[in-house]
C-alpha positions as CSV (number, residue, x, y, z in Angstrom):
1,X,0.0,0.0,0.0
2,X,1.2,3.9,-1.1
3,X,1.5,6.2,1.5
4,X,1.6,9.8,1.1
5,X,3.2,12.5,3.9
6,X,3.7,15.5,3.8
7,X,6.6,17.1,5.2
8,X,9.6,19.5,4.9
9,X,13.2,19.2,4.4
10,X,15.4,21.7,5.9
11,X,19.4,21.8,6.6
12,X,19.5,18.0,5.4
13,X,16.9,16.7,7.4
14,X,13.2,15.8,6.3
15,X,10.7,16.5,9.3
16,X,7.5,14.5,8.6
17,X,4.3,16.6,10.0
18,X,2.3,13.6,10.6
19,X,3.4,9.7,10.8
20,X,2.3,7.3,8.6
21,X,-0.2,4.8,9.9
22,X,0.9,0.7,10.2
23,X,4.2,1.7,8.9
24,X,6.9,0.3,11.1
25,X,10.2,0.7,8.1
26,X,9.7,0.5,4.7
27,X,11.7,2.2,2.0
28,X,10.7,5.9,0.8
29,X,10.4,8.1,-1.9
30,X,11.5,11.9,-1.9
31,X,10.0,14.3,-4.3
32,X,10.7,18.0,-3.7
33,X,7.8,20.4,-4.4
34,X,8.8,24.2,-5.2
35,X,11.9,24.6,-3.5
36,X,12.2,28.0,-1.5
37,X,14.8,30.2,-3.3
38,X,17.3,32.0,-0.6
39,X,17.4,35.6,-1.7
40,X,20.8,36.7,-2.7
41,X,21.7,39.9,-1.5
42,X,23.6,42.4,-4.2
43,X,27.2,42.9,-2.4
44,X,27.7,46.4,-4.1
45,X,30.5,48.2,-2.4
46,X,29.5,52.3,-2.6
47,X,31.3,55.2,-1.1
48,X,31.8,56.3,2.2
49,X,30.4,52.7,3.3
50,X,33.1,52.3,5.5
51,X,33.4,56.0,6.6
52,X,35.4,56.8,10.0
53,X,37.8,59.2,11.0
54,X,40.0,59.2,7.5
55,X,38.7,58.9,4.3
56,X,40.4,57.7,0.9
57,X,41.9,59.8,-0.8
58,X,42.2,60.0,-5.0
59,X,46.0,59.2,-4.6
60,X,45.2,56.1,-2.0
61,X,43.5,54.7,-5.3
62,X,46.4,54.9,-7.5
63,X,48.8,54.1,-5.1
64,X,46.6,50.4,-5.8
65,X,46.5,50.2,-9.3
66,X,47.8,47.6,-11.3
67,X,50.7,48.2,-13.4
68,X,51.9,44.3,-14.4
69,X,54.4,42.0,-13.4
70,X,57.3,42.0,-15.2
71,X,57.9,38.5,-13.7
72,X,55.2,36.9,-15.3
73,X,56.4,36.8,-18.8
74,X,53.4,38.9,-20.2
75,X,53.5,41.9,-22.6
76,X,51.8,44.6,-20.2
77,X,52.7,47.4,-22.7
């Protein structure tokens, strides 16, 4: 005899939310329904974000740029 129960499945666990009846072990099926989609928050850095006593300066970001590595046997020119 089929059973069907509903239940949820969370952090790799299922959590029935009833039992079945005269079932005592038997082998399941698991078919997920609509799965919840976790919202993904936009990490967008902006300035002044991290604001405190000293701020960045126009030089501060040059002082970071990238000018190649002559090590690396690429033509950065």
């Amino acid at each position: 005899m089929l059973q069907s129960i509903v239940g949820v499945y969370k952090n790799g666990k299922i959590q029935l939310l009833e039992l079945p009846s005269d079932v005592s072990e038997s082998r399941v099926i698991v078919t997920f329904l609509e799965p919840v989609k976790s919202k993904i928050h936009k990490q967008i850095m902006q300035f002044g974000m991290f604001s405190g006593n000293k701020q960045s300066t126009e030089n501060d970001f040059h002082v970071t740029e990238f000018h190649g590595d002559t090590e690396d046997s690429l033509d950065w020119l």
